[in-house]
C-alpha positions in Angstrom: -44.7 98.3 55.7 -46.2 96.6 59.1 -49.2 98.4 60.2 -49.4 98.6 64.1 -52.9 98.5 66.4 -53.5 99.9 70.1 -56.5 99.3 72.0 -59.2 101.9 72.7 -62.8 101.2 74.1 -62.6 97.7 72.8 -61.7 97.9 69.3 -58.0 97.8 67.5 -57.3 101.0 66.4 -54.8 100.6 63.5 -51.8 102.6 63.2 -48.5 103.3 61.5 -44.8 105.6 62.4 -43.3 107.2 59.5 -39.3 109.1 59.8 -37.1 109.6 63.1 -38.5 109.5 66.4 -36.0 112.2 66.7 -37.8 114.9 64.7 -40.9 117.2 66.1 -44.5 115.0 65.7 -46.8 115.5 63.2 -50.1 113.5 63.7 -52.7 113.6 60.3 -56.4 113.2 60.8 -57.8 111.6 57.5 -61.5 112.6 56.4 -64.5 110.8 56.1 -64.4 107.6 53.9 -60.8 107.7 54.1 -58.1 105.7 56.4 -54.5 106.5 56.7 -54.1 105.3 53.3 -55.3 108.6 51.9 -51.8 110.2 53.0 -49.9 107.2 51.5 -48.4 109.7 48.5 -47.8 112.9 50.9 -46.3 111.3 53.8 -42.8 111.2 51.9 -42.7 114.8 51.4 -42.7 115.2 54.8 -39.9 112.9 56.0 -36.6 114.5 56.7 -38.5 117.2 58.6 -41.4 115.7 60.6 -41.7 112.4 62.8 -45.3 111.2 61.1 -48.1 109.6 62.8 -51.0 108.2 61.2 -53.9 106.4 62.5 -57.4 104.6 61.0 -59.9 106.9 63.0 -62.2 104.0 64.6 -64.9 103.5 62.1 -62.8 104.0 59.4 -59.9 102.0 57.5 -58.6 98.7 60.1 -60.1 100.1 62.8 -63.1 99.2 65.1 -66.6 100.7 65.6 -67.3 101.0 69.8 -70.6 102.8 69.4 -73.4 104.2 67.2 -72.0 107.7 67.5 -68.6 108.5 67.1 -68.2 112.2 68.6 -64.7 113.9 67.6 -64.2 114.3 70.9 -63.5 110.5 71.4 -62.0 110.1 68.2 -59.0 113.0 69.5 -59.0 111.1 73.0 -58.5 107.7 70.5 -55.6 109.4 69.1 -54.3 111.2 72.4 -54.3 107.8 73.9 -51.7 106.7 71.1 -49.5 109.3 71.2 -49.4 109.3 75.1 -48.4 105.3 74.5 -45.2 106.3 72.0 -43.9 109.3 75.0 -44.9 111.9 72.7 -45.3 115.4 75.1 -46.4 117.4 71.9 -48.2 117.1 68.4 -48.4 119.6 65.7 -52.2 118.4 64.2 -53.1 118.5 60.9 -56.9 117.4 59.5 -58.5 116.5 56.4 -62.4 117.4 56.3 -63.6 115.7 58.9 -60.3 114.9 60.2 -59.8 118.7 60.6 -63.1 118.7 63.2 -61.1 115.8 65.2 -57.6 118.2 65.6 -59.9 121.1 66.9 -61.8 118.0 69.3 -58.1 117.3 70.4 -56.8 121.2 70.3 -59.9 121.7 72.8 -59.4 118.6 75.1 -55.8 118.2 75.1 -54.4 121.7 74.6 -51.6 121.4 76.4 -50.3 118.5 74.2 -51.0 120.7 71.0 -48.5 122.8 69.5 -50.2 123.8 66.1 -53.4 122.8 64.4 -53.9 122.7 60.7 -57.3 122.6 59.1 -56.9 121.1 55.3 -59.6 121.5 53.9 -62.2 121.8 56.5 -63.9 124.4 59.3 -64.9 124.9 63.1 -68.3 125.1 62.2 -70.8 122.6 63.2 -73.3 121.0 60.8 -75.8 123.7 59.2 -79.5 122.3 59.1 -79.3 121.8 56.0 -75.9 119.5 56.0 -77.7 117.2 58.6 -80.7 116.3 56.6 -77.9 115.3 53.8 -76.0 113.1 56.7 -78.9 111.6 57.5 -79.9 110.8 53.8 -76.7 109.2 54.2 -77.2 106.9 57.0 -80.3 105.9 55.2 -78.2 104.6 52.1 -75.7 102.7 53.8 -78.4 101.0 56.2 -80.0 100.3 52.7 -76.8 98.5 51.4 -76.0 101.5 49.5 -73.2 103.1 50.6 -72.1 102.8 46.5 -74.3 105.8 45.8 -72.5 108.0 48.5 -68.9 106.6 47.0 -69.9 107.4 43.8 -71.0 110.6 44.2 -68.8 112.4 47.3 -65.6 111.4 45.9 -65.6 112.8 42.2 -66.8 115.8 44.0 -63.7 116.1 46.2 -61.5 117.0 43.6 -61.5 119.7 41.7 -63.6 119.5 38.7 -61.2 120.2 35.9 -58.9 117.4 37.6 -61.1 114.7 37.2 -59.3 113.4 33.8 -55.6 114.6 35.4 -56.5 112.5 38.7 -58.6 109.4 37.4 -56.5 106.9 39.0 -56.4 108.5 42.2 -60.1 109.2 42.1 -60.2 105.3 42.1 -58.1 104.8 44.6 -60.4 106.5 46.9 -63.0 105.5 46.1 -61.4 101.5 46.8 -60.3 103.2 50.4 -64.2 104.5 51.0 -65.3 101.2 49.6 -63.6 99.1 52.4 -65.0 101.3 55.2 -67.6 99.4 57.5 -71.3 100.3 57.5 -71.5 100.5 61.0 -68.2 103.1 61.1 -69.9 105.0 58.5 -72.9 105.8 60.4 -71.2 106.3 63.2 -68.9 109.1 62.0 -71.6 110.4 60.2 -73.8 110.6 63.5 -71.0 112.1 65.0 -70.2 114.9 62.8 -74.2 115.6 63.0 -73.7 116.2 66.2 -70.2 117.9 66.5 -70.7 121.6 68.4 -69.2 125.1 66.6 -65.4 125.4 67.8 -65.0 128.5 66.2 -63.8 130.3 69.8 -61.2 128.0 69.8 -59.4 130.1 67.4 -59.8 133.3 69.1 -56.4 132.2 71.2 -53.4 132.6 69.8 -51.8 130.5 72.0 -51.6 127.7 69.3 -51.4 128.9 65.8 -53.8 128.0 63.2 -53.2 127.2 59.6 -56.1 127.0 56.4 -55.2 125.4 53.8 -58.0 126.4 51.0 -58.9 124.8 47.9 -59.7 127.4 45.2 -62.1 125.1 43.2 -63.4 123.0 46.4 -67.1 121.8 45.8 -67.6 121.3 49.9 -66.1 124.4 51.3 -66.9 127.3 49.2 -63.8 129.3 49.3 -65.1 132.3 50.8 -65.9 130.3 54.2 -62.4 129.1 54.3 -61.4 132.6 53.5 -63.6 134.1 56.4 -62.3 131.7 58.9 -59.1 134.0 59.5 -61.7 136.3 60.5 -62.1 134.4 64.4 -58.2 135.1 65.5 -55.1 136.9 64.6 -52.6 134.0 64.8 -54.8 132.5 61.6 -52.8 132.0 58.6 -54.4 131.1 55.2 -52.6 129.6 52.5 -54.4 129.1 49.3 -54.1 125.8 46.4 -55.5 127.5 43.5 -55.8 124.6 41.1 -57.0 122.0 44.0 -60.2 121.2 45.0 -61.1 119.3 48.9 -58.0 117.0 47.9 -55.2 119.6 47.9 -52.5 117.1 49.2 -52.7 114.8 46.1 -54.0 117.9 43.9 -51.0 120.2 44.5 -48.9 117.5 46.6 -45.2 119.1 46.4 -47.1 122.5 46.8 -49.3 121.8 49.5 -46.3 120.0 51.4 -44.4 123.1 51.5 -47.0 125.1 52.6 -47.7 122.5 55.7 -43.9 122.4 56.5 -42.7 126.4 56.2 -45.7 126.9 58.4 -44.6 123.7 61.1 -41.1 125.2 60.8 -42.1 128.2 62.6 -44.3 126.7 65.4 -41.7 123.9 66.2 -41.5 125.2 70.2 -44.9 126.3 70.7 
């Protein structure tokens, strides 16, 4: 499949189109030390429905680094500019970790090109003290030549623990997808989720409808915060993977695809 590239501050910003033009858009956010590649087993399931777009977030996957810090609020304008490029009016969003920080960046600053927002495994919340000092630990390994350690150790973690064995190859394959990420685009998505502010008024309007998808056995977001995130607006719907950890889309694929499309399927004229 040819990949595609637009042009934003500078850098090539890799891209690809997935299904008919004619159907509602769906644009995925992938997390941190993932690229559009991460999707490359879910995107199928979501074909005869949805008109996909997927992008490299810049820092990430075939994509450029145009700074030091890499705030989600230029990361949504990155992808606002690609959409406004293809004549797309309206996006249903739809995150992964960090990528779920960038579709409430983009709910916020392009709201009226928004017609759902879907936070897959991820929060509104900005960075606890705590969570900093770990990003910053961070930055310190890969400026060390040791972004290895971090690869080693976060993405294990993302899956469920008891899927480990059930998942090896696909643990790998992440791992190879982290692995090709560029130091520089490392630190600078991890310098600007450090400095990413709370959206968690965002989902007091109901305007746009909200969807949580939860991972029962997720070893980043304990499942009583993703729980308690319905808790901020009544047009908050929580669906819940019970045998996935912070991978539920290659955890419970066919599941977790029919959660994201029964709950796109009634937002299609928002």
């Amino acid at each position: 499949m040819r990949m595609q590239y637009f042009q934003y501050k500078g850098i090539d910003i890799r891209f690809n189109l997935y299904g008919s033009h004619e159907n509602p858009a769906l644009l995925l956010f992938h997390g941190y030390l993932e690229s559009l590649e991460i999707w490359e087993d879910f995107i199928p399931l979501l074909l005869d429905d949805y008109y996909v777009i997927a992008m490299d977030l810049p820092g990430h996957g075939k994509s450029g680094v145009f700074s030091s810090v890499h705030r989600m609020d230029d990361l949504a304008e990155s992808a606002y500019f690609l959409i406004s490029s293809l004549g797309i009016k309206k996006v249903h969003l739809a995150g992964h970790s960090m990528g779920g920080y960038v579709a409430l960046a983009f709910r916020e600053d392009f709201y009226y090109s928004s017609m759902s927002c879907v936070l897959f495994h991820s929060t509104c919340y900005s960075d606890t003290p705590e969570k900093k000092e770990n990003r910053k630990r961070e930055i310190e390994l890969v400026k060390n030549g040791k972004k290895d350690i971090i690869i080693n150790t976060n993405i294990p973690r993302a899956f469920a623990d008891d899927n480990l064995e059930k998942f090896r190859s696909k643990v790998e394959r992440a791992k190879k997808i982290a692995g090709d990420s560029d130091n520089q685009g490392i630190i600078a998505l991890l310098n600007g989720m450090k400095e990413r502010p709370d959206r968690s008024i965002l989902l007091k309007d109901d305007n746009i409808p909200v969807l949580v998808i939860a991972g029962k056995k997720d070893n980043y977001i304990p499942f009583e915060v993703a729980e308690g995130l319905i808790e901020h607006g009544t047009n908050i719907e929580l669906a819940v993977l019970e045998n996935s950890g912070h991978m539920g889309f290659i955890e419970e694929r066919e599941k977790a695809a029919m959660i994201l499309k029964a709950f796109l399927n009634k937002h299609n004229n928002q």
